[in-house]
N, C-alpha and C positions, 0 to 999 in steps of 0.2 A: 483471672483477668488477663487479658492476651495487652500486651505494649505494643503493639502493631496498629498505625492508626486506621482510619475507615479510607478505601479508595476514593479518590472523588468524583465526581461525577464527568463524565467523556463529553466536550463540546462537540453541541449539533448546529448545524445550519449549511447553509447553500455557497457559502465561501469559507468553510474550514479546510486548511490542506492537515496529508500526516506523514510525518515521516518517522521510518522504521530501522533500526540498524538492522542491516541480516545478520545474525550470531553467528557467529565463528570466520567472518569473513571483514574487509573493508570496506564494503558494498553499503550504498542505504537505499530504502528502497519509497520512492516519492507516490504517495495517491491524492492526487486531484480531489475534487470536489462532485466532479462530473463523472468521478469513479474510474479515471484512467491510472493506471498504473505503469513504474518502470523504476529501474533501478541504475543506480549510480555508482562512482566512485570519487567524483568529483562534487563536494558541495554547493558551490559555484555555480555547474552546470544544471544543478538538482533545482536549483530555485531559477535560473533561467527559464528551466522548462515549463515550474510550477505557474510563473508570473505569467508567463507567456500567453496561458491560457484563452482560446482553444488550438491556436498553433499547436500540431505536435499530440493533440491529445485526441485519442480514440479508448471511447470506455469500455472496459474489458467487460466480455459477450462473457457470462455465465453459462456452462454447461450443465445440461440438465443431468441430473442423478443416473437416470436410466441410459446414458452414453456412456456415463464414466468406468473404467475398466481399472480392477484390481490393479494394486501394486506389482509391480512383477508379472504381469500378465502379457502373452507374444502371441501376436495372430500368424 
């Protein structure tokens, strides 16, 4: 029997923000609701940005699979 309890479950809806530490760094990194994304250093600024919303916010365009180019890869 594992002591680790059960994850809970990740709030959804149309006004949840989230914000991310980046590991290994003092960066966080804020996504909107609207799916915009950016990263900080300043927590401050972080929620600035967040409230702000849509000032400021453009949601990041997904690349499709078949554009994406290996790691490491140089044309």
């Amino acid at each position: 029997m594992s002591d680790i309890p059960a994850a809970r479950p990740m709030l959804t809806g149309d006004r949840v923000f989230r914000i991310h530490w980046v590991l290994g760094t003092d960066r966080l990194r804020a996504v909107c609701y609207c799916a915009a994304e950016r990263e900080f250093e300043d927590p401050v600024e972080l929620w600035e940005w967040l409230l702000s919303h849509p000032d400021g916010h453009q949601p990041a365009v997904p690349v499709p699979p078949s554009v994406r180019e290996p790691v490491g890869a140089t044309r």
